[in-house]
BALUM-520498 format. One record per residue (C-alpha): residue number from 1; x, y, z. Coordinates in steps of 0.1 Angstrom, whole numbers, plus 5000, padded with zeros to 4 digits. Each point is the difference from the previous one (the first is absolute). Example, Ala and Ser with C-alpha at 12.3 -4.5 7.8 and 13.67 -1.06 7.14 Angstrom:
2
+-----+------+------+------+
:   n :    x :    y :    z :
+-----+------+------+------+
:   1 : 5123 : 4955 : 5078 :
:   2 : 5014 : 5034 : 4993 :
+-----+------+------+------+
***
This chain:
167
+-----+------+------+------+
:   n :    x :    y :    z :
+-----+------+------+------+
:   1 : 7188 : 6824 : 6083 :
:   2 : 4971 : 4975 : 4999 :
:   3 : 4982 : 4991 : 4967 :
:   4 : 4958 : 5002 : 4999 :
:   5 : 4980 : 4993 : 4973 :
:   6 : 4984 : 5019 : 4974 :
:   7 : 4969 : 4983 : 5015 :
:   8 : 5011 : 5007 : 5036 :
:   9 : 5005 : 5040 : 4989 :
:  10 : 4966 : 4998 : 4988 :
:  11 : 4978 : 4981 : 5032 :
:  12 : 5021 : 5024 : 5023 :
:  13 : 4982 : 5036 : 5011 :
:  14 : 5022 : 5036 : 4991 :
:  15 : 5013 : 5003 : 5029 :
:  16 : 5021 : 4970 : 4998 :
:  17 : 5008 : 5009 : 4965 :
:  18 : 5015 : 5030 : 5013 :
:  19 : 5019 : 4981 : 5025 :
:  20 : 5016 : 4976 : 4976 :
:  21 : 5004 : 5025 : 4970 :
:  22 : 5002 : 5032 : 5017 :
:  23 : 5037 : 5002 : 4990 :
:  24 : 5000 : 4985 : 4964 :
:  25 : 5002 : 5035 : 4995 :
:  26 : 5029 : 5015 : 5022 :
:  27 : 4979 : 5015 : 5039 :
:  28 : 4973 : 5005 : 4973 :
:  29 : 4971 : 4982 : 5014 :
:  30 : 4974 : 5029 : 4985 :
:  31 : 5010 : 4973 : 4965 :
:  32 : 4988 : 4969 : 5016 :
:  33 : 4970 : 5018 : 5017 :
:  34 : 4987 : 5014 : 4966 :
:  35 : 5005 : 4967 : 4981 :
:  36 : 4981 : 4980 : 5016 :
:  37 : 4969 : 5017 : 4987 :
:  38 : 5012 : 4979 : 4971 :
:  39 : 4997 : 4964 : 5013 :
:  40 : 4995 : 4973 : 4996 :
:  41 : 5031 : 5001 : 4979 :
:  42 : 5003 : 4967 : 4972 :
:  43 : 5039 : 5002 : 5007 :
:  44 : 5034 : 5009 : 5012 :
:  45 : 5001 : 5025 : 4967 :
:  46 : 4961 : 5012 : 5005 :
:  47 : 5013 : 5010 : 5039 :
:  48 : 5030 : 5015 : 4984 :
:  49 : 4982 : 5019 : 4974 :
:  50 : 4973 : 5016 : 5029 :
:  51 : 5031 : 5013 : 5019 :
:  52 : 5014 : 5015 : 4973 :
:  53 : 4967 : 5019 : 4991 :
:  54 : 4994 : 5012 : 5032 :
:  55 : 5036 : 5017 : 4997 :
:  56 : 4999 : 5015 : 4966 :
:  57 : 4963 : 5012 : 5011 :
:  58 : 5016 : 5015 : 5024 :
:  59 : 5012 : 5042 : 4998 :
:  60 : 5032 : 5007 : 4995 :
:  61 : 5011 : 5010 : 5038 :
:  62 : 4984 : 4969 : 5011 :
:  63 : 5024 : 4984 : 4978 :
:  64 : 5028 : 5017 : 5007 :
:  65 : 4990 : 4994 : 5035 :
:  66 : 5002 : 4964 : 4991 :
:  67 : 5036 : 5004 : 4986 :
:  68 : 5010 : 5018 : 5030 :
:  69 : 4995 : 4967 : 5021 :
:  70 : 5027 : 4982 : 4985 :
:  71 : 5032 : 5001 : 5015 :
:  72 : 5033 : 5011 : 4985 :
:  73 : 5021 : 4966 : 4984 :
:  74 : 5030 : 4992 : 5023 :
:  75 : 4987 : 5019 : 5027 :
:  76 : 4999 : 4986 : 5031 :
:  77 : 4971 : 5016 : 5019 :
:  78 : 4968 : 4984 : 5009 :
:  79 : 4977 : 4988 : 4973 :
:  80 : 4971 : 4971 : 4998 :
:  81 : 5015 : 4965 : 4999 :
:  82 : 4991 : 4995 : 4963 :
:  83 : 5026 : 5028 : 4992 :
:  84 : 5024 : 4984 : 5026 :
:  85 : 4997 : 4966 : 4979 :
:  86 : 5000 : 5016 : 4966 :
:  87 : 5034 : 5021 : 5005 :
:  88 : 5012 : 4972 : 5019 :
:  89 : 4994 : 4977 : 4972 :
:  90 : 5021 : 5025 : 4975 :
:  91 : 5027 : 4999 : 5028 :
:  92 : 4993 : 5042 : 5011 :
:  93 : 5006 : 4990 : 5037 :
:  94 : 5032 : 4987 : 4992 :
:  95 : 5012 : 5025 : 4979 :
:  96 : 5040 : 5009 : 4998 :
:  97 : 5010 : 5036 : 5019 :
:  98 : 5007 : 5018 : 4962 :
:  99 : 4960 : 4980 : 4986 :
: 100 : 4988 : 5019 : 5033 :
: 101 : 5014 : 5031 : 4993 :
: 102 : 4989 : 4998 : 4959 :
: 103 : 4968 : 4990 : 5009 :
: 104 : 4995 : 5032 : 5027 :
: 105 : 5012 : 5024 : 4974 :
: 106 : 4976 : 4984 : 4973 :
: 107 : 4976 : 5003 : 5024 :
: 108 : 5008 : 5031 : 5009 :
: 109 : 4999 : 5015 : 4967 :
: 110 : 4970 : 4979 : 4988 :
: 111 : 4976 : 5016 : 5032 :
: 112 : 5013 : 5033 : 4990 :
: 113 : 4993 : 4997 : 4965 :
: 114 : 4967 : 4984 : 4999 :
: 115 : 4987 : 5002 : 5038 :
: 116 : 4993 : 4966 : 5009 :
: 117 : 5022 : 4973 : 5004 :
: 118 : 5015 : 4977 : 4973 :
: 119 : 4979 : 4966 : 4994 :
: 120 : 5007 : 4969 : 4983 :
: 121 : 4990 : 4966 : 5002 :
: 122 : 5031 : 4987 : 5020 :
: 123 : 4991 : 4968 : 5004 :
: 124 : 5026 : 4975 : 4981 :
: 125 : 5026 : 5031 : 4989 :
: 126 : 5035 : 5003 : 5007 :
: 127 : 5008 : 5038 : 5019 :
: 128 : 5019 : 5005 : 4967 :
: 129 : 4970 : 4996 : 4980 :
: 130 : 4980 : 5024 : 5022 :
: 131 : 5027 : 5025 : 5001 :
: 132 : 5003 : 4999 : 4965 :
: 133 : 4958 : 5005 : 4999 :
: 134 : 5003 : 5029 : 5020 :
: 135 : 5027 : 5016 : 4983 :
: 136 : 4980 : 4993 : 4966 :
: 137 : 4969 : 5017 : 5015 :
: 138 : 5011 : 5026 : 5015 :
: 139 : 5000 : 5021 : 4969 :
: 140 : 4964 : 4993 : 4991 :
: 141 : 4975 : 5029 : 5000 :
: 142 : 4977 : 5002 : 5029 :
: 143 : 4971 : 4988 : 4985 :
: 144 : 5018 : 4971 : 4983 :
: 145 : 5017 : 4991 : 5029 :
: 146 : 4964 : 5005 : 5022 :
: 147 : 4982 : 4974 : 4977 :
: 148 : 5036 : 4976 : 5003 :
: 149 : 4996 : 5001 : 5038 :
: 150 : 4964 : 4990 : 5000 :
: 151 : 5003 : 4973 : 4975 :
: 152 : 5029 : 4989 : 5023 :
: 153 : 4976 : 5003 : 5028 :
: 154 : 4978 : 4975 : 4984 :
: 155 : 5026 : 4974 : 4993 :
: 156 : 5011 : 5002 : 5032 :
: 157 : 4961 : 4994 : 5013 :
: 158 : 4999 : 4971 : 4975 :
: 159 : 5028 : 4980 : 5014 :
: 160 : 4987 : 5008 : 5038 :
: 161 : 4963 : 4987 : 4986 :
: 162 : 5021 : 4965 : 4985 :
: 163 : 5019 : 5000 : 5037 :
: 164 : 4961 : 5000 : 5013 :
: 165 : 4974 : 4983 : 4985 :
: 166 : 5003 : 4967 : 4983 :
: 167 : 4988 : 4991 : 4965 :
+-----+------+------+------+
***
């Protein structure tokens, strides 16, 4: 990914905000689209504070909605290339045959359970360390596990806004 400027973000027009932040927030773009209503941002963490407004603005099916859009850890179907990197980068495209089979059961049971799928911040983490996560969380109630997958949803934005724009 290519870094811009705060000040860059700022001279640019929305639509290529959206085109440069349109997946900060996983095939979100409606996040990116609202927040720039909030420019001219001071910094990385003003940017990064918009986006997560707009979100917890936003009703609860739109979030869910937003949830949705993540794909399942381990999994390997088509996602953004942000999500490719990420669960690269916690080695979840290399797991072993019995990691792919935990992680499709935990995934599995977690979609069943809470009706999205499981998200974490993968960036950096072992598979262990995520399995482990998932099989912590997976007894959380719905609402406590909800607000977990959005505040994981944030992190994960924060990290993609770092990968982005430089400070």
């Amino acid at each position: 990914m290519s870094e811009v400027t705060i000040e860059a973000v700022n001279l640019g027009d929305v639509g290529r905000f959206v085109e440069t932040f349109g997946d900060v927030y996983e095939s979100s773009p409606w996040v990116a689209q609202r927040a720039w209503s909030d420019h001219p941002f001071s910094s990385l963490d003003d940017l990064h504070r918009s986006m997560i407004a707009v979100v917890e603005n936003a009703s609860r099916k739109r979030k869910l909605t937003l949830l949705r859009a993540h794909p399942d850890l381990g999994d390997q179907t088509e996602m953004t290339e942000a999500s490719q990197e990420e669960q690269a980068s916690a080695g979840l495209d290399q797991l072993r045959p019995d990691q792919y089979e935990a992680f499709q059961r935990l995934n599995d049971e977690y979609q069943n359970r809470f009706g999205f799928p499981f998200i974490l911040a993968v960036k950096g983490k072992s598979p262990d360390l995520i399995r482990e996560s998932m099989e912590g969380r997976i007894d959380n109630s719905p609402d406590e596990e909800f607000r977990t997958a959005l505040d994981e949803v944030h992190e994960i934005a924060r990290l993609r806004l770092a990968d982005l724009v430089m400070e």
